[in-house]
C-alpha positions in Angstrom: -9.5 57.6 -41.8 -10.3 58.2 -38.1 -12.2 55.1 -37.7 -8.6 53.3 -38.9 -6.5 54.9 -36.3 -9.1 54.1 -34.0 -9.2 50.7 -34.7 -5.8 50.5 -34.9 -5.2 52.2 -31.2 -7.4 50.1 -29.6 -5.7 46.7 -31.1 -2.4 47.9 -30.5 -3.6 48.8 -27.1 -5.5 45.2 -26.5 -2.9 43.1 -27.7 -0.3 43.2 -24.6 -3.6 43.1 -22.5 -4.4 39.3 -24.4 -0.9 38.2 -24.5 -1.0 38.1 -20.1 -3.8 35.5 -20.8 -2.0 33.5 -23.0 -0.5 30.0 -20.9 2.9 29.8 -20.0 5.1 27.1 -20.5 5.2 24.4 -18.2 8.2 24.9 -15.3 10.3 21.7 -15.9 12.1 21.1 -12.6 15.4 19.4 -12.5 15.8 16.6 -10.9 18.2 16.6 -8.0 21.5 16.0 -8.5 22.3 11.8 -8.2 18.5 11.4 -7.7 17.2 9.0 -10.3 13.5 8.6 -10.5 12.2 4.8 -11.5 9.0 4.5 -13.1 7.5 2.0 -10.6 4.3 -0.7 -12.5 1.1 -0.1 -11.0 0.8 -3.9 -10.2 3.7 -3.5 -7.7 2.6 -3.3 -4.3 3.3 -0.4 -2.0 5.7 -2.1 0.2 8.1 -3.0 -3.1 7.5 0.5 -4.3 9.2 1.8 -1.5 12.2 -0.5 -1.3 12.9 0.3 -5.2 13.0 4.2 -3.9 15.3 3.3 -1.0 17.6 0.9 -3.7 17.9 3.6 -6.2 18.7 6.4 -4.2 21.7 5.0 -3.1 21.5 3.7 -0.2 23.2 0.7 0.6 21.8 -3.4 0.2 22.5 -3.6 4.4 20.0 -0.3 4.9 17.3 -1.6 2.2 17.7 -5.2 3.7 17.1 -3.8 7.5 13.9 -1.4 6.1 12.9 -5.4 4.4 12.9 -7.3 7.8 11.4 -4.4 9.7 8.5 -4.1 7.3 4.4 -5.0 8.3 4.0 -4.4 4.3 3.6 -7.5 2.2 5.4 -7.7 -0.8 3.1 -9.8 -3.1 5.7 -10.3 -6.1 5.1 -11.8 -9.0 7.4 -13.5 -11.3 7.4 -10.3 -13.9 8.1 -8.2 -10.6 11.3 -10.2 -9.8 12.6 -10.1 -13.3 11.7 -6.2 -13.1 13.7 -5.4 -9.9 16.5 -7.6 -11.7 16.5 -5.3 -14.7 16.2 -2.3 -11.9 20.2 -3.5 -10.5 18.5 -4.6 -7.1 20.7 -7.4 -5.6 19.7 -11.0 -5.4 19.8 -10.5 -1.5 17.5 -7.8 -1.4 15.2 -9.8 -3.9 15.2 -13.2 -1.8 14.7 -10.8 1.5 12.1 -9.6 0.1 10.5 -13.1 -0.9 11.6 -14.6 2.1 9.6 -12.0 4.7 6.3 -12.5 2.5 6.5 -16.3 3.8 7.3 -15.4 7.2 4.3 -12.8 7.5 2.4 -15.5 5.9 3.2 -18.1 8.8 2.7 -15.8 11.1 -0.7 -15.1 9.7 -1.6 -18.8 10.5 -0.5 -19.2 14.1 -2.8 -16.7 14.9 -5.6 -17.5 13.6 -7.5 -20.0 16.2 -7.8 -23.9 15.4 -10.5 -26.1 16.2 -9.0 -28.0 18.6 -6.9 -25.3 20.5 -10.0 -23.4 21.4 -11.0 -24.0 24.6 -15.0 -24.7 25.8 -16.8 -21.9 27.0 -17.9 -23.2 30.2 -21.1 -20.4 30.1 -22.1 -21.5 26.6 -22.5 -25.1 27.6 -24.7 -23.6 30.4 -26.7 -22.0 28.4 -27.0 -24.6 25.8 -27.7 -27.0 28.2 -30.2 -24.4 29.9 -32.0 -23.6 26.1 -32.2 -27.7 25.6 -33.7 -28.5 29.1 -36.4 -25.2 28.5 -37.6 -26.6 25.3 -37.6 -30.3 26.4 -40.0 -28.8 29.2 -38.0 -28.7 32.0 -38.6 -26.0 34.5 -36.0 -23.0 35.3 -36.0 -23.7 39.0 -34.8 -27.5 38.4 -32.3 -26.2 36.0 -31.0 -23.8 38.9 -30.3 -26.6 40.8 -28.6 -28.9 38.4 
């Protein structure tokens, strides 16, 4: 009989001690009030992420279209991604902007990069091609000094 109130002090004293360890549910915040979060597809790029955030919070198509044209970010969409931001509510302005700046960072893209024909000669490569061709052909360095 002892050896049953033993056992049954100890559990009754161990059970409140296990029950701390057991988890607690998951804290479920509320979202803000007016604050929608959009599940955003993991092929959208960065750039388009962000102008779905600014869209759905509320902000107006004037402010979304300003953050659009200031943008370095490409946008990169697709024809699934337009049809997405349609089914989001964003306006057909916002869209096009959005389209539109891709094009423009693209030409921009291509007036830097140097052409063929606008690069203008190195006048100290010719000297030392000139110089490598003469050395080989046998020419001495002083004569190629002089020349």
């Amino acid at each position: 009989m002892n050896a049953t109130k033993w056992y049954g002090m100890v559990t009754g004293m161990l059970i409140p001690v296990f029950a701390g360890f057991a988890q607690a549910p998951a804290a479920t915040e509320a979202p803000a009030p007016g604050a929608t979060e959009v599940a955003v597809p993991a092929n959208l790029s960065p750039g388009a992420a962000e102008v779905i955030r600014l869209a759905t919070s509320g902000v107006g198509d004037e402010v979304v279209l300003a953050y659009i044209r200031n943008s370095q970010a490409q946008f990169n969409l697709s024809a699934d991604n337009v049809l997405y931001l349609k089914d989001l509510g964003l306006s057909e302005e916002v869209t096009s902007a959005m389209l539109n700046h891709d094009g423009t960072l693209r030409g921009q893209e291509q007036s830097y990069a140097p052409t063929a024909a606008s690069a203008a000669p190195n006048p100290a490569r010719a000297r030392a091609k000139r110089y490598m061709a003469q050395t080989i052909s046998g020419r001495s360095a002083a004569s190629q000094i002089t020349s």
